[in-house]
C-alpha positions as CSV (number, residue, x, y, z in Angstrom):
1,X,34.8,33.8,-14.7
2,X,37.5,31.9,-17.1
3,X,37.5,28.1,-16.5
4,X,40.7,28.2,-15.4
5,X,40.2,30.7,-12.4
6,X,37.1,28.5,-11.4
7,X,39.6,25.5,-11.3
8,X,41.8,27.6,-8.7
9,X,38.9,28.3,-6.8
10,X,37.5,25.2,-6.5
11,X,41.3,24.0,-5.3
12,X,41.8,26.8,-2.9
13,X,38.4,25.6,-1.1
14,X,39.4,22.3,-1.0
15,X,42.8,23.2,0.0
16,X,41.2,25.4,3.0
17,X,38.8,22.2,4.4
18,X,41.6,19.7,4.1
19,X,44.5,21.9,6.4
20,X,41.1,23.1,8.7
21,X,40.7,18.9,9.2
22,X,44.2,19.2,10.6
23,X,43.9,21.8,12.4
24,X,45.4,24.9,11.3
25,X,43.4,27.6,11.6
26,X,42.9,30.1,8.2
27,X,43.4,33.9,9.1
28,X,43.1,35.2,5.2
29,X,42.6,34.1,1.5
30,X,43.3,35.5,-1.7
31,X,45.3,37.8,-0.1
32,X,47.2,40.1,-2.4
33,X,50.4,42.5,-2.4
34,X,50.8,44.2,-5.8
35,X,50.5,41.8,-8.3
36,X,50.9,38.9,-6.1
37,X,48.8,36.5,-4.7
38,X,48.8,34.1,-1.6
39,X,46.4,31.2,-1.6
40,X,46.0,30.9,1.7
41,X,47.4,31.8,4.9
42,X,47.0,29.9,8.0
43,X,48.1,29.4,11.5
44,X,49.7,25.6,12.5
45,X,49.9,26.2,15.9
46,X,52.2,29.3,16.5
47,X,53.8,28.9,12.9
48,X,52.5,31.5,10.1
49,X,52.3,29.2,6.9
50,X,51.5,30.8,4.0
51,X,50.3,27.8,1.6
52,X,50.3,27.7,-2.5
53,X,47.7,25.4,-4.1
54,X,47.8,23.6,-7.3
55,X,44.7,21.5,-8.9
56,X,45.4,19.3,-11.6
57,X,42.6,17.1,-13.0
58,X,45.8,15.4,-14.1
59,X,49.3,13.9,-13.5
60,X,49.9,13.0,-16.2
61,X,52.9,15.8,-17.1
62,X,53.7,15.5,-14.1
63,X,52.9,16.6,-10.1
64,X,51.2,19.8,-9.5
65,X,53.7,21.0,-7.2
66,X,56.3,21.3,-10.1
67,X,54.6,23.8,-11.1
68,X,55.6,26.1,-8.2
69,X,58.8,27.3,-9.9
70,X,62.0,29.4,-7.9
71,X,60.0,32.4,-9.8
72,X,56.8,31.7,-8.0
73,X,58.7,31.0,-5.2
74,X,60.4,34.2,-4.3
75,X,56.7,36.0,-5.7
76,X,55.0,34.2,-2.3
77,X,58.3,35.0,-0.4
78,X,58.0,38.8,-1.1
79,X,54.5,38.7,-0.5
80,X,54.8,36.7,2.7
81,X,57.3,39.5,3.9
82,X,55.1,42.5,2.6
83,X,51.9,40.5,4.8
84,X,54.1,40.2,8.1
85,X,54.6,44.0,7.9
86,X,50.5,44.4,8.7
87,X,51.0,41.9,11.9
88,X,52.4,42.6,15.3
89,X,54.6,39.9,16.4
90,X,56.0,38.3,13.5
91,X,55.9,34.5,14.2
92,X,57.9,31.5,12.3
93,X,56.9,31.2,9.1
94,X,57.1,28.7,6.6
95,X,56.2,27.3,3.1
96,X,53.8,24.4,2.3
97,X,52.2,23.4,-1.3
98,X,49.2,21.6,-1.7
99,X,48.6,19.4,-4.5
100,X,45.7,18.1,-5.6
101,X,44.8,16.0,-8.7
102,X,41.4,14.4,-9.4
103,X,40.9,11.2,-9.0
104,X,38.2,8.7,-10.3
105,X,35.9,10.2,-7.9
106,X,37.4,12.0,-5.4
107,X,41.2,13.6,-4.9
108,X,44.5,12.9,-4.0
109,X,46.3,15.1,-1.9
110,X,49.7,15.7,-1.3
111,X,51.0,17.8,1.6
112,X,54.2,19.3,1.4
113,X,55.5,21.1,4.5
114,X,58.4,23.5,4.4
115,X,58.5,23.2,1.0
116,X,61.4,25.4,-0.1
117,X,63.7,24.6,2.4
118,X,66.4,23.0,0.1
């Protein structure tokens, strides 16, 4: 496997314990439509969030998050609608990124809900 998908993997699983320590509870992963791909999708109660991770070992150019670009954005948008199409019952959904950047020796997280609401 390239270094680089190891990375993601590594942040997805990290990603997927720190929202379970909140609470939400995660239904798939890796789960793809076409050529997209959502990290992880999860429940927060009774809202569907569909959740992008990034995993820096870095800030230096800047926040991981940036990295989710309007392009990136409406890929996890059409894949979000193409997955509520295998579910009865559409619930809410929304948007969160999860950044993560090694730190000394652990990681910092950063949480963002509803992340492209404007």
């Amino acid at each position: 496997m390239a270094l680089h998908n190891e990375i993601g993997k590594r942040g997805e699983l990290l990603a997927a314990s720190y929202i379970q320590g909140k609470g939400y509870e995660i239904v798939e992963s890796n789960w793809r439509y076409k050529h997209k791909e959502v990290d992880i999708i999860a429940y927060d109660g009774d809202e569907l969030v569909i959740v992008e991770v990034k995993l820096r070992s870095t800030d230096y150019f800047g926040e991981p998050s940036e990295a989710v670009t309007k392009k990136k954005q409406g890929f996890l948008i059409e894949a979000a609608e193409a997955y509520l199409y295998t579910i009865e019952n559409a619930p809410e959904v929304r948007f969160d990124i999860i950044s993560i950047v090694t730190s000394g020796d652990g990681y910092k997280y950063d949480h963002i809900t509803d992340a492209f609401n404007p």
